[in-house]
C-alpha positions, 0 to 999 in steps of 0.5 A: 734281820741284817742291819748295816751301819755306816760311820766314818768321817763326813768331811774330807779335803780334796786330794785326800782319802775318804774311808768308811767302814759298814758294820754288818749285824744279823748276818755274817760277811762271810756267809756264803754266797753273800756280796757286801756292796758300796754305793753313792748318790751325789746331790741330784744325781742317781745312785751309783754302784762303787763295788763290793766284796764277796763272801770270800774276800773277792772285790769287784769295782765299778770301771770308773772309780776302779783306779780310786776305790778299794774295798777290804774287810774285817772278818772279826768284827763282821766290818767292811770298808771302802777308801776312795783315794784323791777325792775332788769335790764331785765326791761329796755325796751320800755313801751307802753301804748294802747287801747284794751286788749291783743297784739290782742286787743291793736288798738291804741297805744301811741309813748312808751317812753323808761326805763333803770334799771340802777344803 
């Protein structure tokens, strides 16, 4: 069974960079086929699709946040990560990671760790 596990920094100052990494067991990242997706939900609002990665190190990113967002990974230690550059306090939200690509798509979920842009 995959289990995904988010960590990183859970406060961030506006005009910083937030960076998370998802640790992936149970399933390889480079499996083929597979789509590793970032997603957010910012309080009271629905979730939002940030982007992913494929299998084969291809990333693909919402239009919105495609100028802010990138998504990389760690092949060796079965990890990817997401940086959001320029973050503003509408940022604050639980980030998730998942696989699958797309809200319709994401099957499996990590447990979302929760970031605040504050100063």
């Amino acid at each position: 069974q995959v289990q995904l596990q988010e960590s990183g920094s859970g406060l961030v100052k506006p005009s910083q960079t937030l960076s998370l990494t998802c640790t992936v067991s149970g399933d390889s990242i480079t499996t083929k086929g597979g789509f590793w997706s970032w997603i957010r939900q910012p309080p009271g609002k629905g979730l939002e699709w940030m982007g992913a990665i494929n299998y084969s190190g291809s990333t693909y990113y919402s239009p919105s946040l495609k100028s802010r967002t990138s998504i990389s990974r760690d092949t060796s230690k079965n990890q990817f990560t997401l940086q959001l550059s320029s973050v503003t306090p509408e940022d604050t939200a639980v980030y998730y990671c998942a696989r699958g690509n797309g809200l319709a798509g994401a099957r499996d979920w990590g447990q979302g760790t929760q970031v605040t842009v504050s100063s």
